[in-house]
PDBQT receptor file of N, H, CA, C and O in Angstrom, charges set to zero:
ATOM      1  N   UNK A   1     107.505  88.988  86.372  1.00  0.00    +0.000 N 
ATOM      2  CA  UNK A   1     107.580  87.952  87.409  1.00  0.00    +0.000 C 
ATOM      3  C   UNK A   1     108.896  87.197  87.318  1.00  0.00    +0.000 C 
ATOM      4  O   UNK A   1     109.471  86.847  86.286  1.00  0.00    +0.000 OA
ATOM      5  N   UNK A   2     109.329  86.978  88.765  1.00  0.00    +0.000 N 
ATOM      6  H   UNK A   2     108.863  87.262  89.603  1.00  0.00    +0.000 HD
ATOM      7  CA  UNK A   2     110.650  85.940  88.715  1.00  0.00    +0.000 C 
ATOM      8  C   UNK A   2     110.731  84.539  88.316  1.00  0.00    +0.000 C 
ATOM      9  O   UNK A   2     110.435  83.762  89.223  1.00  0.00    +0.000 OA
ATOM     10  N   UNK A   3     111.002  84.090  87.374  1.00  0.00    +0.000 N 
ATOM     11  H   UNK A   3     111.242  84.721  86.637  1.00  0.00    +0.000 HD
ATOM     12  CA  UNK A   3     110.893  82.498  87.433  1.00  0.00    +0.000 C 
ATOM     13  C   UNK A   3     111.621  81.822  88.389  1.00  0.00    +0.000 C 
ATOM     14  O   UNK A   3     112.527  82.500  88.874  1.00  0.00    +0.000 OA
ATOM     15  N   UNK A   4     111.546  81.046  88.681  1.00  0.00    +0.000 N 
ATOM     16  H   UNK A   4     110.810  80.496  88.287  1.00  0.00    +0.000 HD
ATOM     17  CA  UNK A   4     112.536  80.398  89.508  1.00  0.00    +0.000 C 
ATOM     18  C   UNK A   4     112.618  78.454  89.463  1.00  0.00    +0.000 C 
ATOM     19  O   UNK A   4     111.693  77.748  89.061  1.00  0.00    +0.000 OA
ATOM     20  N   UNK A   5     113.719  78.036  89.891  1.00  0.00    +0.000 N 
ATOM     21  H   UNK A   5     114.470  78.610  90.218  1.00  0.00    +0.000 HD
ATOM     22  CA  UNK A   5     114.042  76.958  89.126  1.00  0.00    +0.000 C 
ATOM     23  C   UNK A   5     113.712  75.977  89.716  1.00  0.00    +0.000 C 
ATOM     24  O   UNK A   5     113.853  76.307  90.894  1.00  0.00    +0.000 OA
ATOM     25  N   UNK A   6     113.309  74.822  89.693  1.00  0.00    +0.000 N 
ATOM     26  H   UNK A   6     113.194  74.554  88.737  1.00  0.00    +0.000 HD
ATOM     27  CA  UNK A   6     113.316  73.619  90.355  1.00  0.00    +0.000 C 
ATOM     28  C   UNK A   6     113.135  73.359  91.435  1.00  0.00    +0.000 C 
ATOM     29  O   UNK A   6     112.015  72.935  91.718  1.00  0.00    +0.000 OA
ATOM     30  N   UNK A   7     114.527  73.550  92.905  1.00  0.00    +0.000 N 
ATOM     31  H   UNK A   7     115.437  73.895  92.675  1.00  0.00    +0.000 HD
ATOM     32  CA  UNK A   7     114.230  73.323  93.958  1.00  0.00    +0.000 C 
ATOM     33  C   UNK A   7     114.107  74.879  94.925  1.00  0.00    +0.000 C 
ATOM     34  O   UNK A   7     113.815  75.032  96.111  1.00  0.00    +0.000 OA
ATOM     35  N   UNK A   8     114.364  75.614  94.150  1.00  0.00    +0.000 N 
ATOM     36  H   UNK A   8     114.600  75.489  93.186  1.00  0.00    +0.000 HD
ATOM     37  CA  UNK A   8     114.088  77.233  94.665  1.00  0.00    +0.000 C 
ATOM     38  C   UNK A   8     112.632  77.439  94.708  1.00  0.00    +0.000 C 
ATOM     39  O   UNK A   8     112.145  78.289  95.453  1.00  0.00    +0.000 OA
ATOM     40  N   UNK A   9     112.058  76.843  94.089  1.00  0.00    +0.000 N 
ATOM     41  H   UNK A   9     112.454  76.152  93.483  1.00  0.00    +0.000 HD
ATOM     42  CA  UNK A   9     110.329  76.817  93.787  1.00  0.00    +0.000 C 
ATOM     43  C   UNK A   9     109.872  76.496  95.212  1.00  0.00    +0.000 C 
ATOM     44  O   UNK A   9     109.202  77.282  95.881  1.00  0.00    +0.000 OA
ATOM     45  N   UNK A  10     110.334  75.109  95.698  1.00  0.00    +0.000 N 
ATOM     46  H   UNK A  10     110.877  74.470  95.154  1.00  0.00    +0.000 HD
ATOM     47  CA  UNK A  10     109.699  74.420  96.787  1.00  0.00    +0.000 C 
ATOM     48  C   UNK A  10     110.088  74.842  97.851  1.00  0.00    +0.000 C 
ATOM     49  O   UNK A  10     109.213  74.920  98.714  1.00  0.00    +0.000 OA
ATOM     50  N   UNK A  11     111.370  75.240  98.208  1.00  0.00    +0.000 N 
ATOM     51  H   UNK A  11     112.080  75.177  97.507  1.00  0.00    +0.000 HD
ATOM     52  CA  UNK A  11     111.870  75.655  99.417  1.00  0.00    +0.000 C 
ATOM     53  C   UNK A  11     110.967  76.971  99.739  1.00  0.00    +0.000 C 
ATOM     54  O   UNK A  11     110.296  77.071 100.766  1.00  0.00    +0.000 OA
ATOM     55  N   UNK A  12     111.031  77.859  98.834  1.00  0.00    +0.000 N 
ATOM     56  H   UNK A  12     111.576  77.777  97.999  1.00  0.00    +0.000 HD
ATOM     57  CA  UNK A  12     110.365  79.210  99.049  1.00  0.00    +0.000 C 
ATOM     58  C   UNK A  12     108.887  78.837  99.336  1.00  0.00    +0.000 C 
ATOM     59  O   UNK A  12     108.184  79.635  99.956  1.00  0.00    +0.000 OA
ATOM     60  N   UNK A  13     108.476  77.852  98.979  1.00  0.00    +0.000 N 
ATOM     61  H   UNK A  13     109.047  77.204  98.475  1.00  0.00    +0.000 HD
ATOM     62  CA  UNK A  13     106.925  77.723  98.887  1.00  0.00    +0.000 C 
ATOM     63  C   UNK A  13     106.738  76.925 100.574  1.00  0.00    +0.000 C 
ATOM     64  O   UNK A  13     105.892  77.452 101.297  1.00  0.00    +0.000 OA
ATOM     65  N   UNK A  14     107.324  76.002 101.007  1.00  0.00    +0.000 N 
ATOM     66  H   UNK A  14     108.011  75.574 100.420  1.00  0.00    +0.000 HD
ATOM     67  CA  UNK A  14     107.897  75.349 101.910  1.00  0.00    +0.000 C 
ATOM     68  C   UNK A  14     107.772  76.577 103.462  1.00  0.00    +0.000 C 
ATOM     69  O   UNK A  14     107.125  76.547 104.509  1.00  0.00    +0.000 OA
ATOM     70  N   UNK A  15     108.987  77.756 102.723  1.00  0.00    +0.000 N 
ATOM     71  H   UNK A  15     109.512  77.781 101.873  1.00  0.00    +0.000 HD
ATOM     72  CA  UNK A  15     108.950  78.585 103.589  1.00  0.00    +0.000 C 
ATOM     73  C   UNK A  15     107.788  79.266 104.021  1.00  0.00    +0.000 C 
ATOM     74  O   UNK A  15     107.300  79.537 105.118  1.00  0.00    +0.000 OA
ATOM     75  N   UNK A  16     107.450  79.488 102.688  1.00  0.00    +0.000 N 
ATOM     76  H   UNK A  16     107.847  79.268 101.797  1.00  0.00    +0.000 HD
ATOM     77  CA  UNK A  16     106.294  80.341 103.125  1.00  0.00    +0.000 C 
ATOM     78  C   UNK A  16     104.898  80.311 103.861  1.00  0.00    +0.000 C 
ATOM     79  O   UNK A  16     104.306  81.125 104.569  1.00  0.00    +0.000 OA
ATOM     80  N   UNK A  17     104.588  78.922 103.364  1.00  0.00    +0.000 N 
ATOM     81  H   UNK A  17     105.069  78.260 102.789  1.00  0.00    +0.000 HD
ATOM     82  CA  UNK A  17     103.611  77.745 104.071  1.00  0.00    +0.000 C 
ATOM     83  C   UNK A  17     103.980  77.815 105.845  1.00  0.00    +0.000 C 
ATOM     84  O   UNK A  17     103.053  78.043 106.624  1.00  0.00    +0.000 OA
ATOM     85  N   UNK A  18     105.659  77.557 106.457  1.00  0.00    +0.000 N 
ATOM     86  H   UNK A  18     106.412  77.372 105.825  1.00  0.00    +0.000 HD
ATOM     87  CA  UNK A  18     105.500  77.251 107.450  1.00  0.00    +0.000 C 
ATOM     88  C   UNK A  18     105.716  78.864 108.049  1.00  0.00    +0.000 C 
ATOM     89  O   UNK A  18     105.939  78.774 109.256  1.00  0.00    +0.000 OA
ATOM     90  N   UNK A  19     105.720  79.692 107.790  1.00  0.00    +0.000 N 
ATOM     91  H   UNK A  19     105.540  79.766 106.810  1.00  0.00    +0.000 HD
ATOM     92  CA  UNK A  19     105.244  81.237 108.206  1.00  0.00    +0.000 C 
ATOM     93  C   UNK A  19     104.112  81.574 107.754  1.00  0.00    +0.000 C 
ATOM     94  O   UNK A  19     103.746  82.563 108.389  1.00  0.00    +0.000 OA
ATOM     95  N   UNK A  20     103.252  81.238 106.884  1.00  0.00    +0.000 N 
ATOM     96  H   UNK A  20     103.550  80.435 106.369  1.00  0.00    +0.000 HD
ATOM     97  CA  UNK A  20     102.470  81.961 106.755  1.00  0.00    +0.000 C 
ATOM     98  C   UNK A  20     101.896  83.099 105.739  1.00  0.00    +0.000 C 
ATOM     99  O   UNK A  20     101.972  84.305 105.971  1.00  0.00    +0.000 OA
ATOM    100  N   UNK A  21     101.129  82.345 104.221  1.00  0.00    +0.000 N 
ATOM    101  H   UNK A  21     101.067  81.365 104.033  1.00  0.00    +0.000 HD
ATOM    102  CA  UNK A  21     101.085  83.627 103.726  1.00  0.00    +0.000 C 
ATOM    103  C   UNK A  21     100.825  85.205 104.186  1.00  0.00    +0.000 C 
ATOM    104  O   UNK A  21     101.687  85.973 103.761  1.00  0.00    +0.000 OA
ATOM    105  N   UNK A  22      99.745  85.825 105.009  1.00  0.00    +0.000 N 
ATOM    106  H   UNK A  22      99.045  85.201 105.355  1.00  0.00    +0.000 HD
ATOM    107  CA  UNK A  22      99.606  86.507 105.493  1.00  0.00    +0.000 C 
ATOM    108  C   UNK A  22     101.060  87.080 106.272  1.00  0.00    +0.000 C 
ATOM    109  O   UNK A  22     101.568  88.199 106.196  1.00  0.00    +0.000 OA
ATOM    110  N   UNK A  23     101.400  86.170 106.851  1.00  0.00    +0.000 N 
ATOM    111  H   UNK A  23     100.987  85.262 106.913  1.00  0.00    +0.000 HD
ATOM    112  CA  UNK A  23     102.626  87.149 107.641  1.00  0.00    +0.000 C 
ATOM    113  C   UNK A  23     103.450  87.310 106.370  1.00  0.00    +0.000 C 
ATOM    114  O   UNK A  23     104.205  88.283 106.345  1.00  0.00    +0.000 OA
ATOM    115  N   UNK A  24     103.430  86.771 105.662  1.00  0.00    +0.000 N 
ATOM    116  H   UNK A  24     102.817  85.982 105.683  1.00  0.00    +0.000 HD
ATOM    117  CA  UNK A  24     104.589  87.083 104.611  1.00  0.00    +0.000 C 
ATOM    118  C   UNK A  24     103.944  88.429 103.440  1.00  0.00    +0.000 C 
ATOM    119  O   UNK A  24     104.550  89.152 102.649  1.00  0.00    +0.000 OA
ATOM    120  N   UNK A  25     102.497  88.324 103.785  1.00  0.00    +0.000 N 
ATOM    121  H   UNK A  25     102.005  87.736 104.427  1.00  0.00    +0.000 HD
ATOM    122  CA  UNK A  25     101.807  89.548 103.218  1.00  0.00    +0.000 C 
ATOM    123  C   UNK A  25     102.092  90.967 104.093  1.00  0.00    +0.000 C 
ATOM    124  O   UNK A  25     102.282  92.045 103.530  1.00  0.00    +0.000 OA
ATOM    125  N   UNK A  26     102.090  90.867 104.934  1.00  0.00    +0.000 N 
ATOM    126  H   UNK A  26     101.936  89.992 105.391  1.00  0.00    +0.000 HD
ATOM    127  CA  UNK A  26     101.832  91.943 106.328  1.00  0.00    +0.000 C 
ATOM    128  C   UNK A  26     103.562  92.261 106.029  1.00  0.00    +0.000 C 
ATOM    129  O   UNK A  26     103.805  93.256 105.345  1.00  0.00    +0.000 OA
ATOM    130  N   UNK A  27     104.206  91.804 106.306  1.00  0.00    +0.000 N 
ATOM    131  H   UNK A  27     104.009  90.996 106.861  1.00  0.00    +0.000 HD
ATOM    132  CA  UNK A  27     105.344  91.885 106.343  1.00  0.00    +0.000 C 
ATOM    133  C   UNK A  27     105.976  92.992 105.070  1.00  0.00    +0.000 C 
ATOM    134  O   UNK A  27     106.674  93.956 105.387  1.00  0.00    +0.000 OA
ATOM    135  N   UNK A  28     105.677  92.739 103.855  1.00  0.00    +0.000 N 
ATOM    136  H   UNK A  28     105.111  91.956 103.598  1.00  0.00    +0.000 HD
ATOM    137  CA  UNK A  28     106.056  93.308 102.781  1.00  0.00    +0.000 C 
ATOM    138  C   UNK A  28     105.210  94.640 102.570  1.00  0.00    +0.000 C 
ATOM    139  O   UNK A  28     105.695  95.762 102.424  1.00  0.00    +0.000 OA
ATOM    140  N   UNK A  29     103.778  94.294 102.582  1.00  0.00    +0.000 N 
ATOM    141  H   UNK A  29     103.384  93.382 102.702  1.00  0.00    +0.000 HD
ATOM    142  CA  UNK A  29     103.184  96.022 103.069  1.00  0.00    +0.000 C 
ATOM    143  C   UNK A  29     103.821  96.658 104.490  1.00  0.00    +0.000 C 
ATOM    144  O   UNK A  29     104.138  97.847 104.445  1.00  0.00    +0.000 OA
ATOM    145  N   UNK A  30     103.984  96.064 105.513  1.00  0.00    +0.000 N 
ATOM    146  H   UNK A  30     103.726  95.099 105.549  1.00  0.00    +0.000 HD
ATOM    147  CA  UNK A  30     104.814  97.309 106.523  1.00  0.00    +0.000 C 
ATOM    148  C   UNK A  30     106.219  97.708 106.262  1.00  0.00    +0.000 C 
ATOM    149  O   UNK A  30     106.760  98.622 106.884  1.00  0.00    +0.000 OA
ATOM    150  N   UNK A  31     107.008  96.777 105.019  1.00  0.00    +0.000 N 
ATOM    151  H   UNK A  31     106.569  96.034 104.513  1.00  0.00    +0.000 HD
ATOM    152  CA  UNK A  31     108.247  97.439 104.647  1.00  0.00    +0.000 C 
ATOM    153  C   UNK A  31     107.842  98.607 103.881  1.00  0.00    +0.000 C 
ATOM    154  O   UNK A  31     108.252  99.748 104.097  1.00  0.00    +0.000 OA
ATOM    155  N   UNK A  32     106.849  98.198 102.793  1.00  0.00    +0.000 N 
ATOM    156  H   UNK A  32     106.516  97.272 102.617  1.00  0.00    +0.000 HD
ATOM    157  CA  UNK A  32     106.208  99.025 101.770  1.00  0.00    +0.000 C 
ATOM    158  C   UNK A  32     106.328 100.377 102.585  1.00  0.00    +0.000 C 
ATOM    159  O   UNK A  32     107.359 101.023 102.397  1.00  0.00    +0.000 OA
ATOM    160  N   UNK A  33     105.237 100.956 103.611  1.00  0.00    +0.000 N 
ATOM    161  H   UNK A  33     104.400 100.431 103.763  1.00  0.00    +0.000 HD
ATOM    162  CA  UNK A  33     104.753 101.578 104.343  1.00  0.00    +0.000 C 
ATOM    163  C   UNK A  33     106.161 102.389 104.466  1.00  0.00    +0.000 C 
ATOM    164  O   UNK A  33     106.484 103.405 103.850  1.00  0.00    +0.000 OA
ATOM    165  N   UNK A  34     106.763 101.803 105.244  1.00  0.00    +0.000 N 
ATOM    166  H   UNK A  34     106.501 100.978 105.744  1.00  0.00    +0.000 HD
ATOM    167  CA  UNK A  34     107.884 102.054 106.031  1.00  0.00    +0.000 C 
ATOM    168  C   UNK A  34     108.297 103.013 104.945  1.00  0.00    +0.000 C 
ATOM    169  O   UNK A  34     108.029 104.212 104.873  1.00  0.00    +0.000 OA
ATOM    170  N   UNK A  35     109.114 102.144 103.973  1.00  0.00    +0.000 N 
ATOM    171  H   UNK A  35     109.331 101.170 104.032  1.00  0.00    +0.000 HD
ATOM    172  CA  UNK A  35     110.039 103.320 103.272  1.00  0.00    +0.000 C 
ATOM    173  C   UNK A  35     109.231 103.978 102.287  1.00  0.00    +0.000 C 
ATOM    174  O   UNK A  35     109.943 104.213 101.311  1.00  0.00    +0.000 OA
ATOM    175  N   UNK A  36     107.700 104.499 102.061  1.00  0.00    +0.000 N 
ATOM    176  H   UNK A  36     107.121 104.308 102.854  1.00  0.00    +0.000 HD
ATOM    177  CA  UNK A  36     106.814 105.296 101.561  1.00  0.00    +0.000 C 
ATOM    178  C   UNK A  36     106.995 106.579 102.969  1.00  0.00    +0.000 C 
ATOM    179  O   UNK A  36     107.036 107.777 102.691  1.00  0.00    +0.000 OA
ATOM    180  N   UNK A  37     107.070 106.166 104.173  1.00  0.00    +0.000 N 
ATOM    181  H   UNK A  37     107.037 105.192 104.399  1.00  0.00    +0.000 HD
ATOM    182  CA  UNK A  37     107.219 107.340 105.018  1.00  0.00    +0.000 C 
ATOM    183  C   UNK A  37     108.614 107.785 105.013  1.00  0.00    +0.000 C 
ATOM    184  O   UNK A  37     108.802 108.973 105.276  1.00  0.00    +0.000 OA
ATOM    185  N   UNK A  38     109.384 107.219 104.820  1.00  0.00    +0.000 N 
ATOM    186  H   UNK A  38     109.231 106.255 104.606  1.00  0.00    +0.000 HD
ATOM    187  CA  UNK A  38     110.928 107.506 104.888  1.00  0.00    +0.000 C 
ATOM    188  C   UNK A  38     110.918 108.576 103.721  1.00  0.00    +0.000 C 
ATOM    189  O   UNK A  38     111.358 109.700 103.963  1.00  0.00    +0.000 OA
ATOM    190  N   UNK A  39     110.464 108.287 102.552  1.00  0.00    +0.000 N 
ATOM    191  H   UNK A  39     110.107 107.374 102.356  1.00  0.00    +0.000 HD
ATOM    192  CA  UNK A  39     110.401 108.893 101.374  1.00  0.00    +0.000 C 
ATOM    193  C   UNK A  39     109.469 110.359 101.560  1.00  0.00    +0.000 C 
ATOM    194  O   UNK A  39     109.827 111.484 101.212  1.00  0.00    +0.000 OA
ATOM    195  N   UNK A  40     108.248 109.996 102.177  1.00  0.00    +0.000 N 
ATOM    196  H   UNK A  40     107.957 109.082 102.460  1.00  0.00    +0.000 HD
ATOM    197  CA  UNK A  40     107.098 111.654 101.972  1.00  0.00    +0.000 C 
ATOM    198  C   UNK A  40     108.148 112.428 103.590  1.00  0.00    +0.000 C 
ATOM    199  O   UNK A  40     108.351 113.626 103.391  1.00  0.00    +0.000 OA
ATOM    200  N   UNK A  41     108.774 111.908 105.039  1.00  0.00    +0.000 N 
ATOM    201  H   UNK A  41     108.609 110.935 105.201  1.00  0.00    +0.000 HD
ATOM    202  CA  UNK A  41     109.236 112.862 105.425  1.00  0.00    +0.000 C 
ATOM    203  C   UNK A  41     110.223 113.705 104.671  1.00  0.00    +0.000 C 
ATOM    204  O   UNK A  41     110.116 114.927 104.572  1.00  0.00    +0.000 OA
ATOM    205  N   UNK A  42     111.328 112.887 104.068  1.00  0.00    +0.000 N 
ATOM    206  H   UNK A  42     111.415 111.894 104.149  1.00  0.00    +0.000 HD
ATOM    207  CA  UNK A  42     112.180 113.275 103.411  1.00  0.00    +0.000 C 
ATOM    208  C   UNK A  42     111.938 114.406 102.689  1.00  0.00    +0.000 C 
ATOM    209  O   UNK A  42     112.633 115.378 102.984  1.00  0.00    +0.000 OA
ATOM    210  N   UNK A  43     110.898 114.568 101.567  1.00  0.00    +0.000 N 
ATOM    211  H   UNK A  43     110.333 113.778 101.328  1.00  0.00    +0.000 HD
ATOM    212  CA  UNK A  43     110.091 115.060 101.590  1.00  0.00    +0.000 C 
ATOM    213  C   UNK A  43     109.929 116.462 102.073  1.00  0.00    +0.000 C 
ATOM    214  O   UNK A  43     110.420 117.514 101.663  1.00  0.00    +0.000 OA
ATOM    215  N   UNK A  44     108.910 116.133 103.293  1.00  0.00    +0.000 N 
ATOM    216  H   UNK A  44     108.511 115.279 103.626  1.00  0.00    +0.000 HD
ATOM    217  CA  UNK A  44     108.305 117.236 103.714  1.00  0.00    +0.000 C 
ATOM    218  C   UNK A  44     109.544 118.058 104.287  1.00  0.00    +0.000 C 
ATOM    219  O   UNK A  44     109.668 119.283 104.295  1.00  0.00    +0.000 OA
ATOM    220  N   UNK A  45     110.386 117.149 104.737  1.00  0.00    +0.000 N 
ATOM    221  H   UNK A  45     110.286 116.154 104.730  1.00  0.00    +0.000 HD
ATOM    222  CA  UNK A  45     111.128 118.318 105.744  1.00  0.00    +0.000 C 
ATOM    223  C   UNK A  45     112.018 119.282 104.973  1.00  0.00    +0.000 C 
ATOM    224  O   UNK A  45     112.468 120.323 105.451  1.00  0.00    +0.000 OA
ATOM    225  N   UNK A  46     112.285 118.726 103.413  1.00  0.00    +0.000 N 
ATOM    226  H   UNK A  46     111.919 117.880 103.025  1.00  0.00    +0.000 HD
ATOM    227  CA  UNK A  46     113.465 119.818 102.504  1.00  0.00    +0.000 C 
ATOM    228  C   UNK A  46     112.505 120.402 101.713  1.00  0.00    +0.000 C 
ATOM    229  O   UNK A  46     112.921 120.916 100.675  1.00  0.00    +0.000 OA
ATOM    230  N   UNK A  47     110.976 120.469 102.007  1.00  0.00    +0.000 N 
ATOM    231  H   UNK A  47     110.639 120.052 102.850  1.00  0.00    +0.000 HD
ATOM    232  CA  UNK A  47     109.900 121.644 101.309  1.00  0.00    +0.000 C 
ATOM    233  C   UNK A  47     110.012 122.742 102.619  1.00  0.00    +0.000 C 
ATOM    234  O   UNK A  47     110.207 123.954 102.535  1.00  0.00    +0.000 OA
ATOM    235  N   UNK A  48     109.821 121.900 103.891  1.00  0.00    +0.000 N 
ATOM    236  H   UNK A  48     109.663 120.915 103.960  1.00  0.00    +0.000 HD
ATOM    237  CA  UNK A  48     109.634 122.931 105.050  1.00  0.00    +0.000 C 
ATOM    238  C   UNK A  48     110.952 123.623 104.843  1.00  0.00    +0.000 C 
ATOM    239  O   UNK A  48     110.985 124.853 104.831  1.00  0.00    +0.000 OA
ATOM    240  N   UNK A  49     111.888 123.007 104.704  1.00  0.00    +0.000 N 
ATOM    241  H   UNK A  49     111.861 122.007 104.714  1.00  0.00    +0.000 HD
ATOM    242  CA  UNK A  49     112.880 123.706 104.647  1.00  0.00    +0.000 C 
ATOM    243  C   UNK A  49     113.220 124.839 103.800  1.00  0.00    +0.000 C 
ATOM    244  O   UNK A  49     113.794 125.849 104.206  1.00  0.00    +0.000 OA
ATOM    245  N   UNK A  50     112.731 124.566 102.256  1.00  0.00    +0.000 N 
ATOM    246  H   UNK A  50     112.265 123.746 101.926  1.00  0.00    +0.000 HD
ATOM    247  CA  UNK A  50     112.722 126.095 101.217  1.00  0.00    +0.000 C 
ATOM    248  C   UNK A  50     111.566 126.707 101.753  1.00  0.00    +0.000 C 
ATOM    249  O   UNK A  50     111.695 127.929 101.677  1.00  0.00    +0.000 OA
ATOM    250  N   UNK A  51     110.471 126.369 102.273  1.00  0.00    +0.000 N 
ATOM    251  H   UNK A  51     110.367 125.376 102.335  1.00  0.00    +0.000 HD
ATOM    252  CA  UNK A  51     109.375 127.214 102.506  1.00  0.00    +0.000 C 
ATOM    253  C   UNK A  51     110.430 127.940 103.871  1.00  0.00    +0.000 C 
ATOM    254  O   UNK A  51     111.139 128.747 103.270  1.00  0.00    +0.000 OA
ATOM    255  N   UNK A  52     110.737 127.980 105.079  1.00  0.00    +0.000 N 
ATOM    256  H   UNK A  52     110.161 127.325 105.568  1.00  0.00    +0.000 HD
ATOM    257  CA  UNK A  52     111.491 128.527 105.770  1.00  0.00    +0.000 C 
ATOM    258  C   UNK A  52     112.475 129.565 105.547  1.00  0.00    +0.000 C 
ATOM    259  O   UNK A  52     112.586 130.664 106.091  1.00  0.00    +0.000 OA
ATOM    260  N   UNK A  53     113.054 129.103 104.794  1.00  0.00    +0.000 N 
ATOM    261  H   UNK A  53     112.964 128.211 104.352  1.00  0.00    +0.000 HD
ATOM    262  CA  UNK A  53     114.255 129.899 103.752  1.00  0.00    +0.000 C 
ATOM    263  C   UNK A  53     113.653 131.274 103.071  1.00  0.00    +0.000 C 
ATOM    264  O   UNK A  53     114.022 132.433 103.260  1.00  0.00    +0.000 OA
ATOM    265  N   UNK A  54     112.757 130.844 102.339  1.00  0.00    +0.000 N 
ATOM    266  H   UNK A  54     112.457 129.902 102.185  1.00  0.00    +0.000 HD
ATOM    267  CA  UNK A  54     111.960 131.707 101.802  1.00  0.00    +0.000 C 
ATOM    268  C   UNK A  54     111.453 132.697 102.429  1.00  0.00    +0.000 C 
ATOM    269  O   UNK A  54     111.449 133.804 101.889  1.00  0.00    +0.000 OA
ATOM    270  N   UNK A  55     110.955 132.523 103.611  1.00  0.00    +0.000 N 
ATOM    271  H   UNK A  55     110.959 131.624 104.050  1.00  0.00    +0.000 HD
ATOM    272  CA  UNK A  55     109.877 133.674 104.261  1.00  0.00    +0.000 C 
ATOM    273  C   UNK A  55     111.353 134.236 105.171  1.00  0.00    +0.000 C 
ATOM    274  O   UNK A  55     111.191 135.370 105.623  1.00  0.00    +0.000 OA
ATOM    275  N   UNK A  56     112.362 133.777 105.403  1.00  0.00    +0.000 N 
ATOM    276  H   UNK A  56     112.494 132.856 105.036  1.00  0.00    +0.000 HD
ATOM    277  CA  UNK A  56     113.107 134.140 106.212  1.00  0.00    +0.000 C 
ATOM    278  C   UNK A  56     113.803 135.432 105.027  1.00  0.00    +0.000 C 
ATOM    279  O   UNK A  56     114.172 136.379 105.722  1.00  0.00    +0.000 OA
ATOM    280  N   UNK A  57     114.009 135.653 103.861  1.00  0.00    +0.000 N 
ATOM    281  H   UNK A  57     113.710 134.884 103.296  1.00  0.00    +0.000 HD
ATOM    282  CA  UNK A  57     114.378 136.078 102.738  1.00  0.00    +0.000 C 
ATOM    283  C   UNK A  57     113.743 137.297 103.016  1.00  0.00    +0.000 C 
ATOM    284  O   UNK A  57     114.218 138.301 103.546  1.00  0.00    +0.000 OA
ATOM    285  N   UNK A  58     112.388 137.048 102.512  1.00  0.00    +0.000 N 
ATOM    286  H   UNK A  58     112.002 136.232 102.082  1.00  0.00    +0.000 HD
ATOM    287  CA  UNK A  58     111.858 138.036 102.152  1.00  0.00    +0.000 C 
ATOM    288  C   UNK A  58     111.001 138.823 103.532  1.00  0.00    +0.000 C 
ATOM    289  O   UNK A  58     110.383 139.873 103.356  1.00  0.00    +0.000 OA
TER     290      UNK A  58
């Protein structure tokens, strides 16, 4: 966990209060999300890609 100091404590807490825990929850799971799909296409498409390669080979 980050510690954080003095008036960095309140501002962030401040912030977060006048947005909204939830949006500030929602927010960090749809980045989450986001680059978990960025990551499994990435992924899939350079497997499709040796699987392609492959059958094109042989």
């Amino acid at each position: 966990m980050i510690k954080w100091r003095g008036s960095a404590t309140k501002a962030s807490l401040r912030s977060r209060r006048s947005r909204g825990s939830c949006d500030t929850i929602y927010f960090y799971i749809g980045v989450r999300i986001f680059h978990l799909q960025k990551k499994c296409l990435s992924l899939l498409s350079s497997l499709l890609g040796n699987l392609s390669r492959n059958s094109i080979v042989h």
